[in-house]
Structure formats: C-alpha cells, structure tokens
C-alpha positions in Angstrom: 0.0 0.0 0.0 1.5 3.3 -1.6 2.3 5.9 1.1 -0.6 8.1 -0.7 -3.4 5.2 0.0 -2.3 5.1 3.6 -2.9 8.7 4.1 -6.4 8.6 2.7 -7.1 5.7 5.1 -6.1 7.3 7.6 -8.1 10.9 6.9 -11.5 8.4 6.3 -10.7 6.6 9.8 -10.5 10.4 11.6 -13.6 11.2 9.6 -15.6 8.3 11.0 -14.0 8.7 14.7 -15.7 12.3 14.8 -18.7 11.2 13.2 -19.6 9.0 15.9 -19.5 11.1 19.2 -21.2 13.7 17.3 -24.4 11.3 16.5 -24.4 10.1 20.0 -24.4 13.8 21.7 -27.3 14.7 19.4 -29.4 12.3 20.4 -28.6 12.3 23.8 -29.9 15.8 23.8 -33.0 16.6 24.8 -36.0 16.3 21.8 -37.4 20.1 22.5 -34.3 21.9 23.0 -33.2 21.3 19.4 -29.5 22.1 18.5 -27.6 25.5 18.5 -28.1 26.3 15.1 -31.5 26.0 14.9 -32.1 27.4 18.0 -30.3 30.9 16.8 -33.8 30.9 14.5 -36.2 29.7 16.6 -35.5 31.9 19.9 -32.5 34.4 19.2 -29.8 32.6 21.2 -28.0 29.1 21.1 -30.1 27.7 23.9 -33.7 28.0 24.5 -35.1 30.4 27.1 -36.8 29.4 30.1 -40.4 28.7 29.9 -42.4 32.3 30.4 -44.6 32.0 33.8 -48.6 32.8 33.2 -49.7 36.2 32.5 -51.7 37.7 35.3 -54.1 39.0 32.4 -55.1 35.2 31.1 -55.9 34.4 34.7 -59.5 33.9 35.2 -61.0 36.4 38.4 -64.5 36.6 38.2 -66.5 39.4 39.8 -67.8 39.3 43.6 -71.4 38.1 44.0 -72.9 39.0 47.5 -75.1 36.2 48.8 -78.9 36.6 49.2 -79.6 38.8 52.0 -76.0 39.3 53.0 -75.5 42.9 52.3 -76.6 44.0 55.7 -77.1 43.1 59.2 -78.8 44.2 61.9 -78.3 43.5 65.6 -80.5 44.2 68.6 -80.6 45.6 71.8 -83.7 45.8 74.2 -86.7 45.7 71.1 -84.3 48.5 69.3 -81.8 48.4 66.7 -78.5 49.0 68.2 -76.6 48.7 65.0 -76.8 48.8 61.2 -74.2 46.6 59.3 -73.8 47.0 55.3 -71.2 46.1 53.0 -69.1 48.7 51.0 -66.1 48.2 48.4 -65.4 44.4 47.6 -61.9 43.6 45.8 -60.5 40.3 44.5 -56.5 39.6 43.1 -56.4 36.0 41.3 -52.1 35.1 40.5 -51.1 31.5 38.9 -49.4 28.9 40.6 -47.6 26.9 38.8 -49.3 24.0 39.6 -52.1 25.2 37.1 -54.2 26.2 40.5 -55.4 29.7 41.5 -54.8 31.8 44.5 -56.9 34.2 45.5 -57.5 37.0 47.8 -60.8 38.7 48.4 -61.3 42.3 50.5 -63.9 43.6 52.1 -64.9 47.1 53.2 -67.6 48.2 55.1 -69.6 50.5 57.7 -71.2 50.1 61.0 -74.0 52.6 61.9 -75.2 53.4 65.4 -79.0 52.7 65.6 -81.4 54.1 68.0 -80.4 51.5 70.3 -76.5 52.1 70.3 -73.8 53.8 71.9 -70.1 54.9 70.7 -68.0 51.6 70.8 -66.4 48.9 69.5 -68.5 46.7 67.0 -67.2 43.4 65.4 -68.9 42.4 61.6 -68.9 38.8 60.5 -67.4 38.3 57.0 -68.1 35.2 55.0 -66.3 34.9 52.0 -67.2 31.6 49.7 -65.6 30.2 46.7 -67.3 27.8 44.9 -68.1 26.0 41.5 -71.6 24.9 41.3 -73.0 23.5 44.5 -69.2 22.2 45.5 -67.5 24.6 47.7 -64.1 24.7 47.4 -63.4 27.3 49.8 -65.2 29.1 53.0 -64.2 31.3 55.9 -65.8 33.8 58.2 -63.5 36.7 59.7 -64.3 39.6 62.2 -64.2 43.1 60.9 -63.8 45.4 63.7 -65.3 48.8 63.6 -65.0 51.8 66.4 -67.4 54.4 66.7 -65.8 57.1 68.9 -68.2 59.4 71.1 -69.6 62.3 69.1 -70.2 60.2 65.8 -72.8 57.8 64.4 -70.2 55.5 62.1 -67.4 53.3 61.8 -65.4 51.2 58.9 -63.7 48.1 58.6 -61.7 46.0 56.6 -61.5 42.2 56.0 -59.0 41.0 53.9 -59.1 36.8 53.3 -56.2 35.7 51.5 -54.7 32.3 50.3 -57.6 30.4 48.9 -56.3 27.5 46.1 -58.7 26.9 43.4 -57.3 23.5 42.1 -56.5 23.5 38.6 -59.0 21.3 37.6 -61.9 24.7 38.4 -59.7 27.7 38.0 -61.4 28.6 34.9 -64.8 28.0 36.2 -65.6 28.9 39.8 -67.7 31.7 41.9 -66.8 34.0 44.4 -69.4 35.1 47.4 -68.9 37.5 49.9 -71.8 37.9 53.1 -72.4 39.7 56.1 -73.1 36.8 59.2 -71.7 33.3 60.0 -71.8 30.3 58.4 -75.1 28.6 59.8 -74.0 25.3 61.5 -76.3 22.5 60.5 -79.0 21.2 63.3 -78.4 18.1 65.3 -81.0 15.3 64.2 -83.7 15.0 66.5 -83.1 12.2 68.7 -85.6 9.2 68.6 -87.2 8.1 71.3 -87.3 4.6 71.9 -89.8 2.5 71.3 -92.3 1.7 74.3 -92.4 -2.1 75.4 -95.0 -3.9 74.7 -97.5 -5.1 77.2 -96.7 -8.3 79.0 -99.7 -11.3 78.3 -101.3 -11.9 81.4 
C-alpha cells in the first residue's frame, strides 16, 4: 500500500471517529431543546429560554357576588336596633401557581351605623367569603371586621382582607366567588328518637 493510499485511510478513519461522538451527543440531547443552530432561528440565542410564567391578564378572576340577604345586618338591643351593618367596596387579586391552581385573595370594606339602640364603641362584623363551582365549595371562611365608633359620631369602617384560597386546577377557569355579612349557619343536630315503648306483657 502506496504511502498516498495510507494517508487517505487514515483521513477516512478520523472522519468516521468524529462522526460517531457527534451522533451520539445529538441524540442524547433533549427532543425540544433542538441544537444550536436551529435554536439561533427559533429563539434568538443558542439555547432556549426558560419557559415564560402565566400572564396575570389570562388568569381567570371573576366578579364578587354577594349572597342573598347578605349585604346588611342588623343586631338588637332591648326591642331597638343597636346597629346597622352593610357592605361597602369588595376587591378580589387571582395570580397563577404553577401547579395550574389559583390563589386568590378577596377584601372587604364596610360600615357600621349606630341605631337608636347604640352607643359609641367597638362593634365586630362577621365576614363570609365563599368560593365555589356549582354547589361544591371549594373554599369558606368567616372573619371579624372590627369597627370603632368614637363618642360624638354615628359611624365606623372596617376591613377584612381573606387571603390564600387555592382553586385546584381542575376549576380555576370555572368557579364563583361570594362575599356575606353573618356566619356560616351550622347544620342542626337530628332530632333524637325516642325509643320504642315495650309492649305489654300477656297476662
């Protein structure tokens, strides 16, 4: 073998040697990162970017419904009314997480008004805030506003802010918020059943 042959051998051997790492790199690499080159077209740079989080604006927040009868309250004091109760300005915030779920946080402003019953004070206002999708709730808590009504005026505010409720993923895009003035009614107990009476013995 002329010295000529060997040295085309030898150039085809290199040629194959740095063939084969190449092939094995490129499909070791990951299937949606691509390679460099292509990547330069596709997004700018060699590599491709991290993955954007969720804009705030494709987030669905839906608007505050106040629950039947839950706009004011009323409490008494000998026969009179000692205070009026009544929701103001409701806000709600809804951010991603990146589980696909939703947190949100609802506030809550709102007045307490002296009634003929009433004196200057302190006044607490139950706050129920509910979130829900359908008949299933997903979410419900009731918090104390706390209003004071100095001497000389007729009026107080408060604020309730409820944060950290998770809408799984599954509802984000399809749930209800609720906001009312009062508790959470507890359910009654089952009236107990009286036993049976014996009957009477043969005589």
């Amino acid at each position: 073998m002329t010295a000529r042959s060997l040295r085309t051998l030898g150039f085809a051997l290199t040629l194959a040697a740095l063939a084969g790492p190449a092939r094995a790199q490129t499909a070791a690499a990951p299937q949606d990162e691509g390679n460099a080159f292509t990547n330069i077209f596709k997004y700018g740079g060699t590599t491709k970017p991290p993955e954007a989080p969720p804009s705030l604006d494709d987030v669905y927040c839906p608007i505050i419904d106040v629950t039947e009868g839950g706009s004011a309250l009323q409490t008494m004091a000998g026969g009179s009314v000692r205070t009026q109760i009544r929701l103001g300005q409701l806000s709600r915030s809804c951010r991603p997480a990146p589980d696909g779920s939703t947190v949100v946080t609802v506030g809550v402003q709102g007045m307490v008004l002296l009634g003929p019953g009433g004196a200057p004070g302190r006044f607490t206002a139950p706050v129920t805030v509910t979130l829900k999708r359908g008949t299933t709730i997903i979410g419900r808590r009731t918090q104390q506003g706390v209003a004071t009504i100095p001497a000389g005026q007729a009026s107080g505010s408060f604020t309730v802010v409820d944060e950290g409720f998770v809408v799984p993923a599954a509802q984000a895009r399809e749930f209800e918020i609720e906001v009312g003035l009062g508790g959470v009614a507890k359910p009654g107990r089952a009236p107990r059943r009286k036993p049976a009476a014996a009957a009477p013995a043969d005589g």
